[in-house]
C-alpha positions as a Markdown table, in Angstrom:
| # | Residue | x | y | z |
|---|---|---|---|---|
| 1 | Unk | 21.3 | 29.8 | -71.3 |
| 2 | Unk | 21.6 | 26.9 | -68.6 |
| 3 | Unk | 25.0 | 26.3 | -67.1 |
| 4 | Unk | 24.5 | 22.8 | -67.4 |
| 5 | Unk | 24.4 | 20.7 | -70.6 |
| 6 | Unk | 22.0 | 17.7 | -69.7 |
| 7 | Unk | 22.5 | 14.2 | -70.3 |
| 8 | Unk | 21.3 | 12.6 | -73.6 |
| 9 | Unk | 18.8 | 10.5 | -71.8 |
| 10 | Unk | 17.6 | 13.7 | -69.9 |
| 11 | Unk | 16.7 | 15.7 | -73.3 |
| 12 | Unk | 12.9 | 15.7 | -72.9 |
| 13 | Unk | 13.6 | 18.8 | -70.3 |
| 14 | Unk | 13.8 | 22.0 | -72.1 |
| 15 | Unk | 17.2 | 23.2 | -70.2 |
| 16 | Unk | 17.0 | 27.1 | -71.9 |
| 17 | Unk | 13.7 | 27.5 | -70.5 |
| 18 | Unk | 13.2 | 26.0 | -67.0 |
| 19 | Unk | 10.8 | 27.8 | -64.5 |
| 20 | Unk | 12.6 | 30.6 | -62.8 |
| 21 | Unk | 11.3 | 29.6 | -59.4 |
| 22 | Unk | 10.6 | 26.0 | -57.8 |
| 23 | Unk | 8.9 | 25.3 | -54.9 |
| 24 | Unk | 9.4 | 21.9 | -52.8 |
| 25 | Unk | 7.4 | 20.2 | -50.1 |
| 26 | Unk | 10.4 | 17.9 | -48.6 |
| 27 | Unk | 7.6 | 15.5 | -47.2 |
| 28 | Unk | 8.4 | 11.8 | -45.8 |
| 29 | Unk | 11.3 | 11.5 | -44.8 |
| 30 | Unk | 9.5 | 9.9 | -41.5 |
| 31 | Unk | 7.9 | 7.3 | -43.4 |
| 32 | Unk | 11.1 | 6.6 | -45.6 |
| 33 | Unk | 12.6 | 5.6 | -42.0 |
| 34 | Unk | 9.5 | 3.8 | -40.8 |
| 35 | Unk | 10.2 | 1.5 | -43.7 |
| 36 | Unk | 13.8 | 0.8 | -43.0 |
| 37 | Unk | 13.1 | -0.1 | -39.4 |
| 38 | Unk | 15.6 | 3.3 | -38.6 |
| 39 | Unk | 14.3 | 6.0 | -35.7 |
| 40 | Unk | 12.7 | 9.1 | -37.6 |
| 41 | Unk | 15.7 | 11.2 | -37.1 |
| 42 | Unk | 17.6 | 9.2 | -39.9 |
| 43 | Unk | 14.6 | 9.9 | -42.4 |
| 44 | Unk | 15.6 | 13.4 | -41.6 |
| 45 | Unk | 19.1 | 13.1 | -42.6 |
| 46 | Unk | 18.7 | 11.4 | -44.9 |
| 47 | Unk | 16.3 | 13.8 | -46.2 |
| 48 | Unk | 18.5 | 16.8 | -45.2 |
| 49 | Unk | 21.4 | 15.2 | -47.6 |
| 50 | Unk | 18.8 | 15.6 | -50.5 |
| 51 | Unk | 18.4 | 18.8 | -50.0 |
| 52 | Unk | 22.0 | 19.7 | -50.1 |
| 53 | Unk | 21.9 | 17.2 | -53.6 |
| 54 | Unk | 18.9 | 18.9 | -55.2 |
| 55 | Unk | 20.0 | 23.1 | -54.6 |
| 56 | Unk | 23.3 | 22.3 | -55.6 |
| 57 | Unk | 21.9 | 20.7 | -58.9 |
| 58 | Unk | 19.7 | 23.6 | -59.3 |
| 59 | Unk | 22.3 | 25.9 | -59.0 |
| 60 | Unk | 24.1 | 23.7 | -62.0 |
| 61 | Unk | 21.0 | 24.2 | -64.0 |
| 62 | Unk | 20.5 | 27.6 | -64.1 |
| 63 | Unk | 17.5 | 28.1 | -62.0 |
| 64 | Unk | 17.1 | 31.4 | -60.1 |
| 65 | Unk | 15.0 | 30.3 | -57.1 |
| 66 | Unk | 14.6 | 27.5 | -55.1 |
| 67 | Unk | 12.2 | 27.5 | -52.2 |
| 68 | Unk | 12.3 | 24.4 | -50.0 |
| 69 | Unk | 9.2 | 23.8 | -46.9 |
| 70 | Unk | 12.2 | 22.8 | -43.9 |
| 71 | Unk | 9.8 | 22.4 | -40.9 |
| 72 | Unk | 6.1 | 24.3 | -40.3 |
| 73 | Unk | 4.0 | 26.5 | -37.8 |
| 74 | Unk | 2.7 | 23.2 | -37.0 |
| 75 | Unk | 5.5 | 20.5 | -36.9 |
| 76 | Unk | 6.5 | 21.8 | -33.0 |
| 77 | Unk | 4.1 | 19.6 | -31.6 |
| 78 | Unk | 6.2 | 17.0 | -32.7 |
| 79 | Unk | 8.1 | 14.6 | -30.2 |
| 80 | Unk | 11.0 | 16.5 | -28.7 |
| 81 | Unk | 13.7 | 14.6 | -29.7 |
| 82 | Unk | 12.6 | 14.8 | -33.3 |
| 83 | Unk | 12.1 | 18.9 | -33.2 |
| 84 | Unk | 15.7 | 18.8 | -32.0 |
| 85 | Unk | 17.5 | 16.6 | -34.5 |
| 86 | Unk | 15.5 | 18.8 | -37.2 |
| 87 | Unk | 17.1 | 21.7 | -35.5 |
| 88 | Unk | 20.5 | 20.4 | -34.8 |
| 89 | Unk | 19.9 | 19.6 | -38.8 |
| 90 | Unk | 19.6 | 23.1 | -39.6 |
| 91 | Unk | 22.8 | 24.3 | -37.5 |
| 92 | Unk | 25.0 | 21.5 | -39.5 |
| 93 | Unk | 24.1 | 23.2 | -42.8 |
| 94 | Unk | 24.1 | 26.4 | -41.8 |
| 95 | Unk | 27.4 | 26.1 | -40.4 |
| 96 | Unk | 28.6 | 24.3 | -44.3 |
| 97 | Unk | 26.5 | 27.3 | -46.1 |
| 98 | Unk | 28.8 | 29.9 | -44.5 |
| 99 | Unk | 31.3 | 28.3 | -45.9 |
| 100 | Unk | 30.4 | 27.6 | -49.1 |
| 101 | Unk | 28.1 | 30.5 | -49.9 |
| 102 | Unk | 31.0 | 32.9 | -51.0 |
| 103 | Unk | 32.8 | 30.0 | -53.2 |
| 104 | Unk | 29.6 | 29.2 | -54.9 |
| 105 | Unk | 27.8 | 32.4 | -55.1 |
| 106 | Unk | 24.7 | 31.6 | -53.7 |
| 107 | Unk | 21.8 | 33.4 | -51.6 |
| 108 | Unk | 20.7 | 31.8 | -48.9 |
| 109 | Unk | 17.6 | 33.2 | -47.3 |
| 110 | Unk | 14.5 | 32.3 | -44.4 |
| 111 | Unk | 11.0 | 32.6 | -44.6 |
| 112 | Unk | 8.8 | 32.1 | -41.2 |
| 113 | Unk | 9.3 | 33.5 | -38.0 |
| 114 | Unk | 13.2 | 33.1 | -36.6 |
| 115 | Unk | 12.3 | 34.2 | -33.3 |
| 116 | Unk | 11.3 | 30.8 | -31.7 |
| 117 | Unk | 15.2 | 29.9 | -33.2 |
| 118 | Unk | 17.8 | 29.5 | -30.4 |
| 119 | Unk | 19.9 | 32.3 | -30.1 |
| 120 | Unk | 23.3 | 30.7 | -31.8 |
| 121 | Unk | 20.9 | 30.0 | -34.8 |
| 122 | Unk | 19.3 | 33.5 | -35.0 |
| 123 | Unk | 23.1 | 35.1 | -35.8 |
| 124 | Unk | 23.8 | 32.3 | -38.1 |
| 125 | Unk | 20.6 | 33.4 | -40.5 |
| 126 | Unk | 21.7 | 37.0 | -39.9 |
| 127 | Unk | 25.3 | 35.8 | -41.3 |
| 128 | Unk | 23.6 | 33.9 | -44.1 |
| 129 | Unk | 21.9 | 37.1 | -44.8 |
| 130 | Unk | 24.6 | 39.4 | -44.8 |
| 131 | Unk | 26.8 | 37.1 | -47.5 |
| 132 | Unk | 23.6 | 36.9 | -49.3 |
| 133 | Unk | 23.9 | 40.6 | -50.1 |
| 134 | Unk | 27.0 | 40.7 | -52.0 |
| 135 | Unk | 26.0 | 38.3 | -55.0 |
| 136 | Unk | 23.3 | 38.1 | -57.4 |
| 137 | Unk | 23.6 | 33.7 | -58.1 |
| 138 | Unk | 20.4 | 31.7 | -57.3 |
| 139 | Unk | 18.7 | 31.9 | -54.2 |
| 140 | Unk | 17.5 | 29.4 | -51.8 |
| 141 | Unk | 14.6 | 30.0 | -49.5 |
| 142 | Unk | 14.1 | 28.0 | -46.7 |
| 143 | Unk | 11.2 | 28.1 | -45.2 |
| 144 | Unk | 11.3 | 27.3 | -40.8 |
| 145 | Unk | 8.8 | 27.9 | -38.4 |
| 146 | Unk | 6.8 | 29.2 | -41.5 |
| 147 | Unk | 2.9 | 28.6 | -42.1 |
| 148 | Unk | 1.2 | 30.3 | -45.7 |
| 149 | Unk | -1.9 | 31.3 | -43.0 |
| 150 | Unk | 0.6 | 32.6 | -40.3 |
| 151 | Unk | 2.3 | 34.4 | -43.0 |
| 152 | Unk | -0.5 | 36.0 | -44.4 |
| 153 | Unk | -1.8 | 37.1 | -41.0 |
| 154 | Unk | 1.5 | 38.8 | -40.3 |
| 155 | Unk | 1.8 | 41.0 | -43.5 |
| 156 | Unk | -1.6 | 42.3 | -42.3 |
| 157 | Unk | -1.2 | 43.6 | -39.0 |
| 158 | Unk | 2.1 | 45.1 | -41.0 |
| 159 | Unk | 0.0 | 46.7 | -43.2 |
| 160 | Unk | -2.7 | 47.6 | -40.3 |
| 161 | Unk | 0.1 | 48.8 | -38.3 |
| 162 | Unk | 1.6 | 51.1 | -40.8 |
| 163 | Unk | -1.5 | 52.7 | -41.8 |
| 164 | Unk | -2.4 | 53.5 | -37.9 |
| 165 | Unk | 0.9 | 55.2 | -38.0 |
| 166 | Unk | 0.3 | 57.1 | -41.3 |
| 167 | Unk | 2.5 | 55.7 | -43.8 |
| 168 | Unk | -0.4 | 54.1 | -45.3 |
| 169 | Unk | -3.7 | 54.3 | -46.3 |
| 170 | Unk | -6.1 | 51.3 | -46.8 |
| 171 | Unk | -7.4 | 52.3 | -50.3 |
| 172 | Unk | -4.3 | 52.2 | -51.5 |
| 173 | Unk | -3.4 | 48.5 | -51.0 |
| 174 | Unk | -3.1 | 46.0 | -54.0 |
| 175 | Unk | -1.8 | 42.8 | -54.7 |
| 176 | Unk | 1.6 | 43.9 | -55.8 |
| 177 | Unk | 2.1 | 45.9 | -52.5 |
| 178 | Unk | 0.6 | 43.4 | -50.3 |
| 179 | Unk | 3.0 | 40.8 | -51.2 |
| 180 | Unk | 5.3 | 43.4 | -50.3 |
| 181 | Unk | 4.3 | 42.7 | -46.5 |
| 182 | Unk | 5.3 | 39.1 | -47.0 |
| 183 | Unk | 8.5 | 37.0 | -45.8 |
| 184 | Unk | 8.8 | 36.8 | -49.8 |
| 185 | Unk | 9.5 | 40.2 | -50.8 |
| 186 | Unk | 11.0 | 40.5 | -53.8 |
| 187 | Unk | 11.1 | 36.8 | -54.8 |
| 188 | Unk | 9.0 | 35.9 | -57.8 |
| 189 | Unk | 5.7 | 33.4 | -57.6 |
| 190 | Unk | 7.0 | 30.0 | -57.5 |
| 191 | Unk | 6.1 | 28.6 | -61.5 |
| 192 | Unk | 6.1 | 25.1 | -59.9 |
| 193 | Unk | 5.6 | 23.7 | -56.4 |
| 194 | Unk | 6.8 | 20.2 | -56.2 |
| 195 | Unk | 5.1 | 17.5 | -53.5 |
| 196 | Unk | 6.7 | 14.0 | -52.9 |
| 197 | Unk | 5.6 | 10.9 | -50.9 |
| 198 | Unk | 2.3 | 10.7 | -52.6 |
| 199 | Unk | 0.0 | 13.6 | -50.3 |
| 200 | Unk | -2.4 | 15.4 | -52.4 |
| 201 | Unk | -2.4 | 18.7 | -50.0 |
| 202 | Unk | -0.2 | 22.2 | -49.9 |
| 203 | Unk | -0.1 | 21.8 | -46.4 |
| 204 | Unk | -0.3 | 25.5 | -45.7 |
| 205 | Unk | 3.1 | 26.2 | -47.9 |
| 206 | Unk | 3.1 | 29.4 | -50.0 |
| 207 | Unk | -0.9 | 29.8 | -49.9 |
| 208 | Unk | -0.6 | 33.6 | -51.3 |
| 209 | Unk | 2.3 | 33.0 | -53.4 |
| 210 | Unk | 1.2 | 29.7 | -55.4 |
| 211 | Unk | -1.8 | 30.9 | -56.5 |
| 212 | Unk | -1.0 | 30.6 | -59.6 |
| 213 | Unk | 1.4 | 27.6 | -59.6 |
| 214 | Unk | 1.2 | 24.5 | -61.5 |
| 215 | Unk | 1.9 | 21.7 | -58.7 |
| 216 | Unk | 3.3 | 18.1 | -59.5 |
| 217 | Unk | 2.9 | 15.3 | -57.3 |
| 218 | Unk | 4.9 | 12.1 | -56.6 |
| 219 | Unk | 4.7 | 8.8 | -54.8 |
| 220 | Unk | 8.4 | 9.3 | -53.9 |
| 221 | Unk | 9.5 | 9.7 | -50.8 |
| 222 | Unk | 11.7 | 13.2 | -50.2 |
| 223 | Unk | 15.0 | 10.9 | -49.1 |
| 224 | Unk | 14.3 | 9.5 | -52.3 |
| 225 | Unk | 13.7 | 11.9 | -54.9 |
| 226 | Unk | 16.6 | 12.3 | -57.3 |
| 227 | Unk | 17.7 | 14.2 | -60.0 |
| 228 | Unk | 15.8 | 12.4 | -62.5 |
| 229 | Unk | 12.7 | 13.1 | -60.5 |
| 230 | Unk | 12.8 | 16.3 | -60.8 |
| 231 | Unk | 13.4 | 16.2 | -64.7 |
| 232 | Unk | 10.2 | 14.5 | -64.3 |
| 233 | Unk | 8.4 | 17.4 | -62.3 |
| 234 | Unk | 10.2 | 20.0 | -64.7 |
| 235 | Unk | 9.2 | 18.2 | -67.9 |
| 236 | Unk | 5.5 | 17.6 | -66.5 |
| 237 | Unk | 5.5 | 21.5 | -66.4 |
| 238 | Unk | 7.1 | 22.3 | -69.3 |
| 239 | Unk | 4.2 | 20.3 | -71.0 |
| 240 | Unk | 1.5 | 22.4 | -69.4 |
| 241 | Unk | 0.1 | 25.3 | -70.5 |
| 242 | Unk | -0.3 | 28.2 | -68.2 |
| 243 | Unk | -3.2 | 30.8 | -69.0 |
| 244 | Unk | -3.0 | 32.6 | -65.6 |
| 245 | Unk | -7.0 | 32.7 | -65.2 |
| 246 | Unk | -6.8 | 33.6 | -69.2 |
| 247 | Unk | -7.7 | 31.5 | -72.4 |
């Protein structure tokens, strides 16, 4: 049953039976600057305070995952001084996670390759890891340095690797145990992948993983998107009907 008992004008949303996992593209928060007149650092702020808005609502709801696409393979070719805000960005709530996780029991976990991470921000996932191990409330994924190709790549030479060594052989590899080689496993298929600010692309996010997915799209700029955006996204869904490849 959801923790949260919604608003009358919010009833179209089926709160018992939301999707157990959500997927979100936090796109335009450079553009929602642009159009204020403010430096593109702000539209990350600003979009970094939605963030902290949405998971915590999520967490009200009842829903089990959240997954959340923070900055890609790709987004270092930025300009510096944008790269670094983002990171100084990820410090700040990493630093207010710690704090929190333990009050509000929730998991706290990275997808994508930490190692480019400065040092200081390395330990503070390991921490965020470590707390994450002693509760069972919904987990957040945050996805940093992470590409769905790059990803995909890396669980194979896993897989390569581990049947050079013996512990493997290739005839045995499926689906389930592939996505065991994934920065995913253990974490459920996301049921819905959310985009805002009005791109019709998956932009290399969860390409494995969302196979399946129904996606929702929005004109809505991430800054921007509210909790009554997503009761739009998570009624749109609850209105579909999914057949996974099926009748």
């Amino acid at each position: 049953m959801a923790l949260f008992k919604p608003k009358a004008e919010l009833a179209e949303v089926d709160f018992n039976h939301l999707p157990r996992h959500v997927a979100i593209i936090m796109d335009g928060n450079g553009r929602w600057a642009k159009r204020r007149g403010l430096p593109r650092t702000a539209g990350h702020a600003a979009g970094a305070e939605t963030f902290r808005t949405i998971a915590t609502y999520c967490q009200e709801i009842g829903l089990e995952y959240l997954t959340v696409y923070a900055f890609s393979t790709e987004n270092w070719k930025r300009p510096m001084e944008e790269v670094s805000a983002i990171i100084g960005l990820l410090k700040k709530y990493l630093l207010e996670s710690i704090e929190k996780m333990e009050k509000d029991k929730i998991r706290l976990h990275f997808f994508g390759d930490l190692d480019a991470l400065p040092p200081e921000l390395r330990e503070l996932t390991v921490r965020t890891d470590d707390i994450s191990t002693r509760y069972e409330g919904m987990q957040v994924n945050v996805c940093f340095n992470y590409g769905g190709r790059d990803e995909i790549v890396r669980a194979t030479r896993a897989f390569a690797a581990d049947c050079l060594a013996g512990k493997r052989n290739p005839e045995e590899l499926t689906e389930d145990l592939f996505s065991g080689y994934l920065y995913s496993a253990g974490v459920p298929d996301p049921d819905l992948v959310i985009r805002p600010s009005g791109e019709l692309r998956i932009s290399n996010f969860l390409l494995w993983q969302s196979a399946y997915a129904e996606f929702y799209y929005t004109d809505v700029l991430w800054p921007d998107f509210s909790k009554e955006e997503l009761h739009k996204a998570l009624a749109a869904y609850q209105s579909r009907s999914r057949r996974f490849g099926g009748v």
